[in-house]
Phi, psi and omega in degrees: 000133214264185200237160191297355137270001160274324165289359161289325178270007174290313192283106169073020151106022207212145181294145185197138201278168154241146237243128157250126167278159152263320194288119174264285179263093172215179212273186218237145189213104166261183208249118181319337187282319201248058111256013176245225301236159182268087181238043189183126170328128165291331181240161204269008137267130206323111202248127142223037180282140158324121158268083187238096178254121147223150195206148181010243186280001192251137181222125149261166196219084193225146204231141182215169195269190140276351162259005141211007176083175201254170175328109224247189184266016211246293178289346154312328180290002167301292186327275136020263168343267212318316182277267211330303186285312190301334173269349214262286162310325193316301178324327173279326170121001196270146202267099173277175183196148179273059143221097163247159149275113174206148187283167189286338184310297201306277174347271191316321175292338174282317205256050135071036188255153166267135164335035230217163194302327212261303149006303196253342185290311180270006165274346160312288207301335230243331180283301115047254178334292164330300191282325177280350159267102160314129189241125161231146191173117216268352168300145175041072168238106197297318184288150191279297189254049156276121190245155193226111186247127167203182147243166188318279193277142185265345172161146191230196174174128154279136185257127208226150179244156232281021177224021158081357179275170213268150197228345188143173168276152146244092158234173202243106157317137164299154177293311182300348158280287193309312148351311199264355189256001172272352169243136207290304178342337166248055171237097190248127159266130206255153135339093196297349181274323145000272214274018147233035168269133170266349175254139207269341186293301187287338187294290219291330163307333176281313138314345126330292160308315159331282233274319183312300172259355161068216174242046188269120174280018172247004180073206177175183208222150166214102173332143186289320193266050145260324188272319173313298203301281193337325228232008171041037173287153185266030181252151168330122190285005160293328196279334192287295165342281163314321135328308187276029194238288183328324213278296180303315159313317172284333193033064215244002157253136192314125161098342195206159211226130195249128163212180173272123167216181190262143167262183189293352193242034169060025171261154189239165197234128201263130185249156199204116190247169172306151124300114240242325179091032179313041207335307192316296173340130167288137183304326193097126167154323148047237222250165174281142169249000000 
């Protein structure tokens, strides 16, 4: 187990102080780029099949191993964690450093995991993950077939005390994450009830709404296949459809009331307004798909 200064000095080659967050109950802060775009398995079983998104100038690329699959939207709430204390301080005036520290408590209890063998057994596994999925990608790259390869964790490492119990984490963020979440502008703050959606379709749909519609009372709207191709998922867009139908019937996202309607080119399109607690508003369920 290499020691905490050599993983600081390993990374690009340059000394890096390390960031212990402190901030406990503070609001939950994700990064606009990973709530618009697919960068991350949708399913809780084990994915490696490629993610190769591409849309006008955005072209992603994300790769995964076979001994852990790729990175799920499950394992993004490290993330989620990482920009919430890194904004957190920032806002204080306080010096952050992408070589962060934290006991696994701390994690599991801000993204809403229990404390628990079985717990701590899958934030390894979800940390794993993270650091073995490759990411390539033109967002916020200035050259036009310029690409930015990294993976979510550049490399972590666990600390043990002389009976082998967990004393705490260490990993080192990549700059192109750390970059976007130091600029406020790719910063949203989310909802803490997020991180009790159980469907990997509805997480990622709740960001998407987030980032998209915002607090706009007029909502806003998305062709259903637009939304598939968008969402890299590997299910069929008849079986994709039918998820998202279900989804508009439970209405299990925070903050924001999902329904159906036909657009002009007679397709239908999932509409999605703030939530207002309106009785009047239709539950949504609208046209069959």
């Amino acid at each position: 187990m290499t020691s905490s200064l050599s993983l600081r000095r390993i990374c690009d080659g340059r000394q890096m102080d390390l960031f212990r967050p402190v901030a406990r109950d503070i609001a939950a802060r994700d990064s606009r780029d990973l709530m618009s775009w697919p960068f991350f398995s949708l399913a809780k079983s084990r994915r490696v099949v490629p993610i190769d998104f591409h849309m006008g100038a955005v072209s992603i690329r994300v790769e995964a191993t076979p001994e852990h699959g790729m990175a799920t939207i499950w394992d993004a709430d490290i993330l989620i964690w990482a920009a919430s204390q890194i904004v957190e301080a920032r806002n204080h005036g306080l010096r952050t450093s992408r070589l962060m520290a934290a006991t696994p408590y701390e994690i599991l209890t801000f993204i809403g995991r229990t404390d628990s063998g079985l717990g701590y057994r899958r934030l390894k596994a979800a940390l794993d993950r993270l650091q073995s999925t490759t990411v390539a990608t033109s967002i916020r790259q200035p050259a036009e077939r310029r690409r930015h390869r990294f993976s979510w964790i550049n490399e972590w490492k666990e600390l043990l005390d002389d009976r082998r119990r967990s004393l705490g984490v260490e990993l080192i963020l990549p700059d192109w994450f750390y970059a976007g979440v130091m600029d406020d502008a790719l910063v949203l703050t989310i909802d803490r009830a997020y991180f009790d959606l159980k469907g990997g379709l509805e997480r990622w749909l709740y960001r998407l709404v987030r980032r998209h519609g915002g607090r706009q009372p007029g909502g806003w709207s998305f062709d259903l296949r637009h939304l598939h191709l968008k969402s890299a998922s590997l299910s069929p867009f008849k079986r994709f459809a039918f998820e998202v139908r279900a989804i508009v019937q439970r209405q299990p996202l925070p903050g924001y009331r999902l329904s159906f309607a036909v657009g002009s080119d007679g397709l239908p399109r999932l509409c999605f307004q703030p939530e207002d607690n309106d009785p009047r508003r239709p539950s949504g369920g609208g046209i069959r798909l």
